[in-house]
N, C-alpha and C positions, 0 to 999 in steps of 0.2 A: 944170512943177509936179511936186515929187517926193510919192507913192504913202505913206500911213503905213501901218507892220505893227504887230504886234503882239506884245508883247516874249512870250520861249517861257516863260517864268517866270510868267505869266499865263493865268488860266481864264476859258475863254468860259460865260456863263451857263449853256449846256446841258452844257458840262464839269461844272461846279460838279453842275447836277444831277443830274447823272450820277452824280458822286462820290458827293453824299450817300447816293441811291437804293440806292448799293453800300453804302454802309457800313450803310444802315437793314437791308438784305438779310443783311448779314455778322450785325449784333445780333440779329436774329431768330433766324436759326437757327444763334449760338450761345447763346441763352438759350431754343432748343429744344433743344440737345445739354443744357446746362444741367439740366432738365426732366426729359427722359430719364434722365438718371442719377442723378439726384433719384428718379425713380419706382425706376427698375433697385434704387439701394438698401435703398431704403425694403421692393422687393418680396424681394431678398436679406435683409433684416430679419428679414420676418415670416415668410420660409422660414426661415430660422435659429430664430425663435421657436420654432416650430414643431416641427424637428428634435432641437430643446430641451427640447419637452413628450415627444415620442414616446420622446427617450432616458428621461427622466425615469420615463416611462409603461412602459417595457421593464427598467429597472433596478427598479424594485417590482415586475415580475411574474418577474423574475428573482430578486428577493433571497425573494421568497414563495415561489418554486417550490423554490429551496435548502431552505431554512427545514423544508418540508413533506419533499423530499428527507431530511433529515438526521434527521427524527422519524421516517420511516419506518423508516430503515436502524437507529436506535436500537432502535426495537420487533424489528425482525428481529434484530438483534444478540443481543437479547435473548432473545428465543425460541431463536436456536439454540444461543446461550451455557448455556440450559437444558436444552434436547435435548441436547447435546453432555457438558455433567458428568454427566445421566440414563444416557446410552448408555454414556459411559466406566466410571462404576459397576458397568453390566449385566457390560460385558466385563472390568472386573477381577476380578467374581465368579467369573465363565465359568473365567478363567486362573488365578483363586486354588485352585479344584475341582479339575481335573486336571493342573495345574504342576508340583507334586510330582513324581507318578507319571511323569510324560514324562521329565524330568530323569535320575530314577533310570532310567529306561532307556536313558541316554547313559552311564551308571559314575556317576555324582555321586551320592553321600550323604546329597544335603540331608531333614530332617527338620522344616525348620521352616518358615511362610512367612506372615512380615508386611505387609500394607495399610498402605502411606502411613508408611512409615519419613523420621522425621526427622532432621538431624542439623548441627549447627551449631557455630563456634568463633570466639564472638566477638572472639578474640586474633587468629588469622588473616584477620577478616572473611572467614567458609564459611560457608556453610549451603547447604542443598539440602531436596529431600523426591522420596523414592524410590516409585513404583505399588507396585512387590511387591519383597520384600525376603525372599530365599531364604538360609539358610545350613545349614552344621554344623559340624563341631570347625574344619577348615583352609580350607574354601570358604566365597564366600557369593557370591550372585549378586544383584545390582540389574536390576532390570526395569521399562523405560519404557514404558507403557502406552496409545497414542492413538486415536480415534475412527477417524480416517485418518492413517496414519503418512506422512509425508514424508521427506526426506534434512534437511531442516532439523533434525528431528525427532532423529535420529541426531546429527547435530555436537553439538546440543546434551548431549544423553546423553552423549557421548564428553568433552566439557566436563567436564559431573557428575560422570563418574565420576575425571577429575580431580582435581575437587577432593576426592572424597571419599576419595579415595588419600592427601591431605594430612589427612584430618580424620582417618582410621584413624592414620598415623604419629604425629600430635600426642597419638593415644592408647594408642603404641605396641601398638596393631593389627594383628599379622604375619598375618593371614590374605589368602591371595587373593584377590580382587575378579575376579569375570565379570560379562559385559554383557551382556542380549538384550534385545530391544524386539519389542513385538507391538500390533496393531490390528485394529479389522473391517473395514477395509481395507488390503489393503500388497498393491501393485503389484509388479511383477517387477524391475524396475529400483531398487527401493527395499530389496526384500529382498537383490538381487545384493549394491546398495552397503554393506548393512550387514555382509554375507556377506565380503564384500571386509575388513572391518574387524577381522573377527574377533568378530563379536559373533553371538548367537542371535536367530532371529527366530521366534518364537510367532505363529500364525494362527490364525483360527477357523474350526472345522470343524462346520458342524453346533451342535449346543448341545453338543461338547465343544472344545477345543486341539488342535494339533499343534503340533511343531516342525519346520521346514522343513526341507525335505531338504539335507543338508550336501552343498556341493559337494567334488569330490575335491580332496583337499590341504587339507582347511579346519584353520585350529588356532585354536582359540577364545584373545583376546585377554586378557592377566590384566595387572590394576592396580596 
């Protein structure tokens, strides 16, 4: 009597539920990975929201902090904006009183000395406006007048006097043009560089002017 098997293509009940048992095991805990990254998102979400409000909540206390920022620096702007024309005043008076006299103690002639010289060519597009404006018959001198002088301060004046070279010629003008610049403050590097330029540099002394000591070799600058 021949033995039956069992063909290998076929599962024994405890195969079978074997299988199932795996496969219920496999659904489970992928509809717990499922779950999990269901929650992870959800919890990425609400940190997001989150991250959301706080930038939100940092950009209004950043744009108010500007805001406040930029009225402040307004108000200061302003205040020194008026300190600074007050002071500039003081010191043109200072240099209008004894400018003169100091001049003529260099050989210069000058006899005259005008505050806030204007002067403009609206054919050339010039204009300009001069602190102190010194002359006589063949000289005249422009003087640029600052609270604290700088080297900016200077190019600019050398600018000016520029153009004011052109504004004289258009009004066939043959006088000389000199340049000095003064403040109640000018640093030593600021007076060399003007030094260097050819131009005079006025200091305040006290409640009267000076003019800074010429260095050897100086030959004042003519326009």
């Amino acid at each position: 009597m021949t033995a039956q098997t069992t063909p290998s293509n076929v599962f024994t009940f405890e195969q079978l539920m074997e299988l199932f048992r795996d496969t219920d095991r496999r659904m489970k805990e992928t509809d717990r990975q499922m779950k999990e990254t269901d929650r992870q998102m959800k919890e990425t979400d609400r940190q997001m929201k989150e991250t959301g409000l706080k930038i939100k909540e940092t950009d209004r206390i950043l744009q108010e902090s500007i805001q406040e920022m930029r009225a402040s620096n307004k108000r200061t702007d302003k205040k020194l904006a008026e300190f600074g024309d007050r002071l500039g005043e003081i010191i043109e008076v200072i240099v209008e009183g004894g400018i003169v006299r100091k001049f003529r103690e260099l050989g210069y002639s000058f006899s005259g000395c005008s505050r806030r010289y204007e002067f403009e060519n609206k054919q050339l597009a010039i204009s300009g406006e001069i602190d102190l404006f010194l002359e006589d018959g063949d000289d005249a001198l422009a003087a640029e007048i600052k609270t604290k002088l700088t080297i900016s301060d200077i190019k600019e004046h050398i600018k000016r006097m520029e153009r004011f070279r052109k504004y004289a010629d258009a009004r066939n003008d043959k006088r000389r043009f000199l340049a000095a610049v003064g403040g109640g403050v000018v640093c030593k590097e600021v007076q060399d560089y003007a030094m260097k330029n050819g131009i005079y540099v006025i200091i305040q002394s006290g409640e009267s002017v000076e003019i800074a000591p010429l260095p050897k070799g100086f030959k004042a600058r003519v326009w």
